[in-house]
Each structure stands twice: as structure tokens, then as C-alpha cells.
TORKOL-4160 file (C-alpha; in steps of 0.2 Angstrom, whole numbers, padded with zeros to 4 digits, m for minus):
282
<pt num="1" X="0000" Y="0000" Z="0000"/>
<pt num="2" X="0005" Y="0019" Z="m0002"/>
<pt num="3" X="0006" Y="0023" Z="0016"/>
<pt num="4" X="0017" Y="0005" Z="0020"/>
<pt num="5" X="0027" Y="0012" Z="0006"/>
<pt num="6" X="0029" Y="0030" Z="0010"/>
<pt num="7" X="0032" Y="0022" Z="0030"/>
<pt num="8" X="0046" Y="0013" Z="0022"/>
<pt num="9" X="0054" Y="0026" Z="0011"/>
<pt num="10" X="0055" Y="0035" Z="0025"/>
<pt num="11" X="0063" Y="0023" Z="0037"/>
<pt num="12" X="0077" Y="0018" Z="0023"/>
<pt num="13" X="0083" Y="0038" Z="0023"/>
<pt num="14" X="0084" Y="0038" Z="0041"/>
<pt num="15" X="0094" Y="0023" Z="0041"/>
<pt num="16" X="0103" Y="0025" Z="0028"/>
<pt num="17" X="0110" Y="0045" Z="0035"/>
<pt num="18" X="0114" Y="0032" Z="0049"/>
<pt num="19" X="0124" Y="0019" Z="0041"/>
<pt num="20" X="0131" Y="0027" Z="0028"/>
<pt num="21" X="0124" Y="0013" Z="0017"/>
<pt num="22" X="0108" Y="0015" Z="0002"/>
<pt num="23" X="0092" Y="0007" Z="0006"/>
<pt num="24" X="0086" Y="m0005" Z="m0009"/>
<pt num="25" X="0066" Y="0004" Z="m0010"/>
<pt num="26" X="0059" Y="m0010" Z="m0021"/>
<pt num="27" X="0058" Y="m0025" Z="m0012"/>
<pt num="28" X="0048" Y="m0019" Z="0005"/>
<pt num="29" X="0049" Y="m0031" Z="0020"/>
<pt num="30" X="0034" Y="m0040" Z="0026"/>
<pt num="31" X="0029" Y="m0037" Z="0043"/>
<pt num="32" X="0012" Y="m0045" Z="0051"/>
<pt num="33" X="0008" Y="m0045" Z="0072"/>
<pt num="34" X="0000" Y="m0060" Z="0080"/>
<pt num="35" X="m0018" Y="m0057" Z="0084"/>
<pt num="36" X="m0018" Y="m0064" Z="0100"/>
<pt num="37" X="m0003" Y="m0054" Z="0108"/>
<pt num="38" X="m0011" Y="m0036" Z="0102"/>
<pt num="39" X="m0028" Y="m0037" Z="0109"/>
<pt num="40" X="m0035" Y="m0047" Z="0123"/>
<pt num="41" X="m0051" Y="m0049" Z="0114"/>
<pt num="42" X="m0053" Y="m0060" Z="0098"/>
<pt num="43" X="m0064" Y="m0049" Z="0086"/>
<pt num="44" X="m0060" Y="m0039" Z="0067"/>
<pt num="45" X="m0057" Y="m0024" Z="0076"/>
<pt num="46" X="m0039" Y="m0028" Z="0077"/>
<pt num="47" X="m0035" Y="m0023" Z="0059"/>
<pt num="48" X="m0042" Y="m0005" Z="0066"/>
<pt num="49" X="m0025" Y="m0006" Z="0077"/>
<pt num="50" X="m0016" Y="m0014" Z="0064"/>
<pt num="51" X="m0019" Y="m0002" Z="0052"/>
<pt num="52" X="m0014" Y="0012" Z="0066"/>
<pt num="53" X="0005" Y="0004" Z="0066"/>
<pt num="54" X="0015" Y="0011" Z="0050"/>
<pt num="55" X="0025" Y="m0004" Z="0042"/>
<pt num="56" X="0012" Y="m0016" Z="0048"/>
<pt num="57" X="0004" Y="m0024" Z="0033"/>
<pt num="58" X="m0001" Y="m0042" Z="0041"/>
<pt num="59" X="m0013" Y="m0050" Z="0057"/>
<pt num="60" X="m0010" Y="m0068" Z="0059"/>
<pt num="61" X="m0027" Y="m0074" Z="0066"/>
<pt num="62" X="m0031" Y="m0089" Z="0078"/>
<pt num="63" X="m0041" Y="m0102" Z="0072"/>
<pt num="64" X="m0050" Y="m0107" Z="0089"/>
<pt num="65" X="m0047" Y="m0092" Z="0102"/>
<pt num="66" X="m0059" Y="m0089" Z="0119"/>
<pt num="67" X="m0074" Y="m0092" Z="0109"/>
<pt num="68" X="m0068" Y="m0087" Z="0091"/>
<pt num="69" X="m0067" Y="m0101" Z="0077"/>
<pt num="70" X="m0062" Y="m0096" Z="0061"/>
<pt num="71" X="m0070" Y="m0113" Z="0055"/>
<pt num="72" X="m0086" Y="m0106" Z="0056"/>
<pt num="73" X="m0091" Y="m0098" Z="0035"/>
<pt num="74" X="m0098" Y="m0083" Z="0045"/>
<pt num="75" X="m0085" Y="m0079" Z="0057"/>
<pt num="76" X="m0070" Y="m0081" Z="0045"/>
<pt num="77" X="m0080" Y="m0070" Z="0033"/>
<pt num="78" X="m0081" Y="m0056" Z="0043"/>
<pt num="79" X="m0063" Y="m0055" Z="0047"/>
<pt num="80" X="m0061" Y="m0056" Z="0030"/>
<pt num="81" X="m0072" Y="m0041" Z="0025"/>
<pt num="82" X="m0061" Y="m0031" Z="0039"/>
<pt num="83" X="m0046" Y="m0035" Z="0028"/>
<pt num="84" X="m0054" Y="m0026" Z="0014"/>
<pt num="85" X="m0062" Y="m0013" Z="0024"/>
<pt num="86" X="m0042" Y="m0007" Z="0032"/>
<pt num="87" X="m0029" Y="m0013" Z="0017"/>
<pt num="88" X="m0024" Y="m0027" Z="0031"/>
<pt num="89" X="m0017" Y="m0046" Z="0025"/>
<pt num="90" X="m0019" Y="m0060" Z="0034"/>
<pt num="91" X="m0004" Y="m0068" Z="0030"/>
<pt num="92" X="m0005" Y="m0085" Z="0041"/>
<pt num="93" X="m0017" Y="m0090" Z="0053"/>
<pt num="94" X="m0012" Y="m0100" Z="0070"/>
<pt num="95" X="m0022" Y="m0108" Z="0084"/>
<pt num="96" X="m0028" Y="m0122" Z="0074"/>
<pt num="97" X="m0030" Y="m0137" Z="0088"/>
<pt num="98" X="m0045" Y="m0136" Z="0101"/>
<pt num="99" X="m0042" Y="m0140" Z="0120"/>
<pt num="100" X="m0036" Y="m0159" Z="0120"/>
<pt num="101" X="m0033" Y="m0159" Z="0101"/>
<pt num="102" X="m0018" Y="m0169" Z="0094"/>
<pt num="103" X="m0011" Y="m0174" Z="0077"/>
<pt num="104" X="m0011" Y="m0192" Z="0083"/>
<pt num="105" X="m0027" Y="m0192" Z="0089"/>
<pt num="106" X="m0032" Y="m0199" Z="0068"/>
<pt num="107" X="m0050" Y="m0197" Z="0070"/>
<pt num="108" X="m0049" Y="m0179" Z="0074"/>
<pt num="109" X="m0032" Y="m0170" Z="0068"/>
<pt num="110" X="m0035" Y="m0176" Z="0045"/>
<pt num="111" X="m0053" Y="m0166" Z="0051"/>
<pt num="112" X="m0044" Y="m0150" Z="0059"/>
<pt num="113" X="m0030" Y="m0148" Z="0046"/>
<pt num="114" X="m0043" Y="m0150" Z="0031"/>
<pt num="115" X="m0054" Y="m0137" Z="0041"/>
<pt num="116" X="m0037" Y="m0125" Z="0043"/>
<pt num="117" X="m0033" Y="m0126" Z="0026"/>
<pt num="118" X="m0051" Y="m0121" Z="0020"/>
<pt num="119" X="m0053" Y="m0105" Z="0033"/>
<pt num="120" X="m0036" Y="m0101" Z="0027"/>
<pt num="121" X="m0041" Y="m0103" Z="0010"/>
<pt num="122" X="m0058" Y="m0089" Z="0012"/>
<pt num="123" X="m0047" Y="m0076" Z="0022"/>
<pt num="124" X="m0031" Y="m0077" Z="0008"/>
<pt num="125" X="m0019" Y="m0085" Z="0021"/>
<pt num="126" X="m0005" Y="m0093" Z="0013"/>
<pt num="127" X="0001" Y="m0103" Z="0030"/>
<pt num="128" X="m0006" Y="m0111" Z="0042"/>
<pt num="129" X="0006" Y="m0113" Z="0059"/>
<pt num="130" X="0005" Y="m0132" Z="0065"/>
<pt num="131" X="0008" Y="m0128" Z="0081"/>
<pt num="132" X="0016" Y="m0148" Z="0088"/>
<pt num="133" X="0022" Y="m0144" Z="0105"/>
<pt num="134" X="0026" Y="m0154" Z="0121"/>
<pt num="135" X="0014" Y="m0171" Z="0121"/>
<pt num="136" X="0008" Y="m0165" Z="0104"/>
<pt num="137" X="0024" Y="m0167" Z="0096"/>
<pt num="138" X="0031" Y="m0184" Z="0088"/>
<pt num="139" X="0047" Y="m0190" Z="0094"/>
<pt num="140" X="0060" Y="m0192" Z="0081"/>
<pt num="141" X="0071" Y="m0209" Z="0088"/>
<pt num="142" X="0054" Y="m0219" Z="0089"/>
<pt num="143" X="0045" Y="m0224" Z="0074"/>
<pt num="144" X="0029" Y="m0228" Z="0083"/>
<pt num="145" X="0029" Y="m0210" Z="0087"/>
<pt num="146" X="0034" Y="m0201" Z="0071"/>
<pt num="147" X="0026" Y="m0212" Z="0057"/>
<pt num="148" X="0008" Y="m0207" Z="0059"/>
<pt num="149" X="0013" Y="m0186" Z="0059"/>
<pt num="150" X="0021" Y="m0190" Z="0045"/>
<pt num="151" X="0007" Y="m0201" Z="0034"/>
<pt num="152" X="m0008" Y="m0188" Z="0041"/>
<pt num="153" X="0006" Y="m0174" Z="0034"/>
<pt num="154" X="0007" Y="m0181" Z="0017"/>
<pt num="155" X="m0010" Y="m0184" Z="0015"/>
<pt num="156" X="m0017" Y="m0166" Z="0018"/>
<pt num="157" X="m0002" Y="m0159" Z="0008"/>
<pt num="158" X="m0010" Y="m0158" Z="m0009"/>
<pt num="159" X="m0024" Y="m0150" Z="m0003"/>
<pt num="160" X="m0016" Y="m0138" Z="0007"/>
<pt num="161" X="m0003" Y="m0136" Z="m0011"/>
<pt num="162" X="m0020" Y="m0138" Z="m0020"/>
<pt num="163" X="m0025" Y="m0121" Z="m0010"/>
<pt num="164" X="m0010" Y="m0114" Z="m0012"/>
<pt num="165" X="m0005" Y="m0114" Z="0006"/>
<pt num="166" X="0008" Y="m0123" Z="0017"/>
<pt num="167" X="0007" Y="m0130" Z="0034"/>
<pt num="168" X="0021" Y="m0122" Z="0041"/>
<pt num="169" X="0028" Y="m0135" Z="0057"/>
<pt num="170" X="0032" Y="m0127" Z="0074"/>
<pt num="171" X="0037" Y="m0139" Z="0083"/>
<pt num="172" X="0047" Y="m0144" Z="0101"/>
<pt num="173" X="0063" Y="m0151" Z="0091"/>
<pt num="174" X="0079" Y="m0147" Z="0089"/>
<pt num="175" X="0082" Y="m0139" Z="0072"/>
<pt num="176" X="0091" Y="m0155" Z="0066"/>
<pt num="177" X="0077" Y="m0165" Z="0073"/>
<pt num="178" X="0064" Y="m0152" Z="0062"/>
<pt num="179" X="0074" Y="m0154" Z="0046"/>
<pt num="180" X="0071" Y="m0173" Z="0047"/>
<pt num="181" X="0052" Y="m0169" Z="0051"/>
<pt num="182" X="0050" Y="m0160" Z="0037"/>
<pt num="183" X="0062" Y="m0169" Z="0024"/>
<pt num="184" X="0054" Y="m0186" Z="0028"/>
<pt num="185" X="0037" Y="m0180" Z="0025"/>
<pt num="186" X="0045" Y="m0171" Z="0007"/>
<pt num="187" X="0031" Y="m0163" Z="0002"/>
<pt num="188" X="0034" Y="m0143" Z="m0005"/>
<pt num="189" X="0019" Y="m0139" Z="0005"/>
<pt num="190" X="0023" Y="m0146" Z="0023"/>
<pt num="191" X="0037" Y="m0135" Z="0028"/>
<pt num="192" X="0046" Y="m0124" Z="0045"/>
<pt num="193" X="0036" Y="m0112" Z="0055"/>
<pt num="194" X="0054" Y="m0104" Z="0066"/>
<pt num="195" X="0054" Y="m0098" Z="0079"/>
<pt num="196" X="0070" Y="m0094" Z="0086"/>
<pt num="197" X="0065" Y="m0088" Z="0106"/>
<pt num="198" X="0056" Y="m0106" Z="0107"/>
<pt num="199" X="0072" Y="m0115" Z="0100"/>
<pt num="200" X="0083" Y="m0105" Z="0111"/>
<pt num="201" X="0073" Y="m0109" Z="0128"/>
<pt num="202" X="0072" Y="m0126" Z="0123"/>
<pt num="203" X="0092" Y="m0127" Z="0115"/>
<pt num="204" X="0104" Y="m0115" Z="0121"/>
<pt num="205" X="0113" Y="m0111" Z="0107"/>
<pt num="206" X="0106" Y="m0117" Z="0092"/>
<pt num="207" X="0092" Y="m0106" Z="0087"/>
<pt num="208" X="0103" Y="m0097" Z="0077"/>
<pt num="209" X="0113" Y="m0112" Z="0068"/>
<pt num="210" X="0097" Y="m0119" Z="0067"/>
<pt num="211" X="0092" Y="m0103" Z="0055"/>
<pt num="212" X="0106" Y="m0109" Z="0042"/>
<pt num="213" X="0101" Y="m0126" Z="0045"/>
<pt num="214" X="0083" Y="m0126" Z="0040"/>
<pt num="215" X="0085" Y="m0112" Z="0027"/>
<pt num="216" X="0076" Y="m0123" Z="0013"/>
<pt num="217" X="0063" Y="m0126" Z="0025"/>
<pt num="218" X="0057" Y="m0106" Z="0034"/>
<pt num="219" X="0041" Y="m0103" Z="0027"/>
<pt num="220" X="0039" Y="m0091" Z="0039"/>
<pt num="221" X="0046" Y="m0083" Z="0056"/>
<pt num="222" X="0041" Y="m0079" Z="0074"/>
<pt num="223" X="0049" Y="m0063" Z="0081"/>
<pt num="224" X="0048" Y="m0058" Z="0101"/>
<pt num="225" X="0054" Y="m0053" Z="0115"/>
<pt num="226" X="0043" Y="m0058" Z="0128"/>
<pt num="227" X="0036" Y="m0038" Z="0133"/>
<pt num="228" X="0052" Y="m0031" Z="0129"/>
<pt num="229" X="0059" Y="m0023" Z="0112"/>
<pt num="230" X="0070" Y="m0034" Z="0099"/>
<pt num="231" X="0085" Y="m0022" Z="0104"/>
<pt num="232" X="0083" Y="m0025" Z="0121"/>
<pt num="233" X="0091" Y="m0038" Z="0130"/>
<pt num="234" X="0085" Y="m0056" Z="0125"/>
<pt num="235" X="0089" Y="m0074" Z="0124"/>
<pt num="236" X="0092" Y="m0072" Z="0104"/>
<pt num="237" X="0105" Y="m0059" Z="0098"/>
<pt num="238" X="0091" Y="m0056" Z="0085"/>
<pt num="239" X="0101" Y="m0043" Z="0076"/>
<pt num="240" X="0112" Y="m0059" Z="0074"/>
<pt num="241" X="0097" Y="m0068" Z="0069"/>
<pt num="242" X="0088" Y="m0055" Z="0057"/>
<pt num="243" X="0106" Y="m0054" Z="0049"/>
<pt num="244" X="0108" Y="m0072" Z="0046"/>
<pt num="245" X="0090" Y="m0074" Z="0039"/>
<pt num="246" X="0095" Y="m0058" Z="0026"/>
<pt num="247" X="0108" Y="m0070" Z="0024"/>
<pt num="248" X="0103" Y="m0087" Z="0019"/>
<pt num="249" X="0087" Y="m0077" Z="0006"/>
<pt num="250" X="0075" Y="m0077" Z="0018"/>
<pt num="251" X="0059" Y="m0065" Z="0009"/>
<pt num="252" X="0044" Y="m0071" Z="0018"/>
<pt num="253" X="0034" Y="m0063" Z="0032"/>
<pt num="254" X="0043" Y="m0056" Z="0048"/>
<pt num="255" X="0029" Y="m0061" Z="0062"/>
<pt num="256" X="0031" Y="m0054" Z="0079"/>
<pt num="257" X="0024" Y="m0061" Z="0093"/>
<pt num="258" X="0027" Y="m0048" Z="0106"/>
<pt num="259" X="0016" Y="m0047" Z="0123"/>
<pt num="260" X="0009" Y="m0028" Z="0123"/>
<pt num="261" X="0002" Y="m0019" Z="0141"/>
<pt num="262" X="m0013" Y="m0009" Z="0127"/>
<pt num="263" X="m0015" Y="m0002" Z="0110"/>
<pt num="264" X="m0003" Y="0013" Z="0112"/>
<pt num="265" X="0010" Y="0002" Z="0118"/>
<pt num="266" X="0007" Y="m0008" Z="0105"/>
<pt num="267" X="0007" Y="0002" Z="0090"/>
<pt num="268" X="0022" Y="0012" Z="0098"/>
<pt num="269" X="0035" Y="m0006" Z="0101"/>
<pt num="270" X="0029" Y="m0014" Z="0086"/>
<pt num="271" X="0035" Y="0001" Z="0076"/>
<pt num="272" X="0053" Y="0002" Z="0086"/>
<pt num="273" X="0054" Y="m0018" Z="0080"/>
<pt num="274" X="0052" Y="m0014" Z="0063"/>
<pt num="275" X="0063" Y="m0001" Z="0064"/>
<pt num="276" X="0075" Y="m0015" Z="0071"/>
<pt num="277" X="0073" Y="m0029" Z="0061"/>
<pt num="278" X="0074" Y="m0015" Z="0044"/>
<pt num="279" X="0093" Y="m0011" Z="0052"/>
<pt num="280" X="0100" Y="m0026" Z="0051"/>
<pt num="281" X="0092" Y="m0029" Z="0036"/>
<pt num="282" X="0101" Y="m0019" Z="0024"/>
């Protein structure tokens, strides 16, 4: 949009009288917010806010969130209608298991990932997170527990490709564990939601490695902080991070996932982190 791109032309000539160094204008970077940590409601009226943060361009939405359920024709309709009405995209939607949902539970999970991919499908998302944390997670040294993931993934694949949309894996391995994931499933449209906090908490040191690792695989990326900015003090170095993903070619969306006291605060951090990830960018 004109305002994303004046909002960016702007921030490339203040960062380029700070580094010395021309901004390439062409190419804009993608950034979207996570629905669930800018308002504690679900409802459409978060595009109002997104629309308020300049550089914003994208809102990932939850599936099933404190009532919401984007499954539902009429609910996902009206969202989509918002993202009209306020020049906001809907880049990826999250939040697709209920309370007790797991992939190997294999009368449920074919019915939520089919049901995902066509709410993803009405709103113009391209990815769907599959969130598989903790118990709902596959184990990758035992058979038993990966084969089933792995078939179910295959078989929704096409229709997810069909759609144009991939199931982008966030998972509780190691990046080496994740690149097996996905390599042994082999399907373009089953790839790495990353999120380098979660790989850090989980394995000191290789959220980073792990970006180089699983290069072919990013579909997309989970930024955060926990309430604080990206340039403050954090578990990731993420100017390291943003630099390394300029590096290996990232160009999809640049998600942030960042915890906000209210809307002013909100709109105010989210525009210092764009700011931030835009530095160490160029």
C-alpha cells in the first residue's frame, strides 16, 4: 500500500544517513503481528489497530481463540471483510488445535488440518502454523511416534498445495530433529514455522545455527521478546538472527509475537521492532 510504502521510504533515509549505506526501496519487507498478543479480545477490530502501526501490513489470526473459530463460514467472513475494509493481509493464521486436540489423535487431527486449510483458503492466508508442542509433538528416535505425523502430513499436503497454502511445522525439536520432520514427510507444501526464542529456551545455542540449518525449510518466522523490544536484552542476539536470515534469502513474512500492556503500547514497540529488524536488514 501507499502509506506501507511511504512508512518505508522514510525509514530507509533515516537509516541510511545512519549507516552510511543506500536502502534498496523495491523490495519492502513483510511485517504482520500475532492477533492474540495485540488485543485481549478476539474480534475484526484488530485490523483497526493494525492499520494504526506504520510498516504493519499483516494480522495472523487464531483459528479457535476464547470463543472465536475461524472454521465457522460466517466468522471467517467477517474478518475477511475487515481486511478489505483497512488494506490489512492475513498472512498465516495459528491456533488451529481445540483444548485436548492432537495430530495423533487420527480421528480428529486429518478433520482440523482440512478445516485450517479451507478457513485459510476464504481469508487469503498462505500458511497455516502447525503448532506440535510438548505431548503433541512426535518424537523423532521412535518410529511408533513419528510415522503417523508424518502419513496424516502427506496426505493433507495436496490439498493444502491444492490451495495454495503450506502447513508451516512449529514444533518442540531441535532444528536437526525439524529438518528430518519435514524432509521425511517431502512434500513442498509441509514445511518450518521458526521460531528462534522457542528454539533458544528449549536449545541453548542453536536457534541461530538452526536458521542456516533449516533455510530450505522457513516458510515463515516468529519474532519476540517476551514484553520487551527486539533491541533490548533477549535470549536471541536477534540482530544476529535478522542478519543471518537476510543472509541465507530469507523473503517471507517477519511475524512478531510480542506481549503488549494496550494499544498505544502496542502500536508504539511494534514500530521500534520494525525499525530494528529494517537495520539489520540492509
Amino acid at each position: 500500500s501507499r502509506r506501507t510504502f511511504c512508512s518505508f521510504s522514510a525509514t530507509a533515509m533515516a537509516l541510511s544517513a545512519i549507516s552510511g549505506k543506500s536502502v534498496a526501496l523495491e523490495i519492502p519487507l513483510k511485517f504482520g503481528h500475532r492477533q492474540a498478543n495485540m488485543t485481549h479480545e478476539p474480534g475484526p477490530s484488530v485490523f483497526e489497530l493494525a492499520n494504526r502501526i506504520q510498516g504493519l501490513r499483516g494480522v495472523e489470526l487464531q483459528v479457535v481463540w476464547k470463543g472465536q473459530d475461524l472454521g465457522d463460514r460466517q466468522t471467517a467472513l467477517s474478518y475477511k471483510k475487515m481486511t478489505h475494509d483497512w488494506g490489512v493481509q492475513v498472512p498465516s493464521i495459528a491456533g488451529i488445535w481445540a483444548a485436548g486436540q492432537t495430530i495423533f489423535q487420527t480421528d480428529i487431527a486429518p478433520r482440523v488440518l482440512e478445516r485450517a486449510i479451507r478457513a485459510a483458503e476464504l481469508l487469503g492466508a498462505s500458511v497455516i502454523l502447525v503448532a506440535l508442542f510438548d505431548k503433541n509433538c512426535p518424537r523423532m528416535d521412535d518410529s511408533n511416534s513419528y510415522s503417523g505425523p508424518v502419513s496424516l502430513l502427506q496426505q493433507v499436503a495436496p490439498m493444502a498445495s491444492d490451495a495454495g497454502i503450506v502447513l508451516g511445522l512449529e514444533t518442540s525439536l531441535s532444528p536437526s530433529d525439524d529438518k528430518k520432520f519435514v524432509e521425511m514427510i517431502g512434500h513442498r507444501a509441509v514445511q518450518i514455522y521458526y521460531d528462534a526464542t522457542n528454539k533458544e529456551l528449549a536449545f541453548p545455542g542453536q536457534s541461530i545455527p538452526g536458521i542456516d540449518l533449516l533455510a530450505p525449510h522457513l516458510v515463515q518466522v516468529h519474532l519476540k521478546n517476551q514484553t520487551r523490544l527486539l533491541s533490548d536484552h533477549a535470549k536471541v542476539d536477534w540482530a544476529q538472527a535478522v542478519e543471518t536470515l537476510r543472509h541465507v534469502g530469507y523473503q517471507s513474512w517477519y511475524v512478531f509475537e510480542t506481549e503488549h500492556s494496550g494499544p498505544e503500547q502496542c502500536v508504539a514497540a511494534t514500530e521500534q521492532n520494525i525499525f530494528f529488524v529494517r537495520r539489520f536488514s540492509v
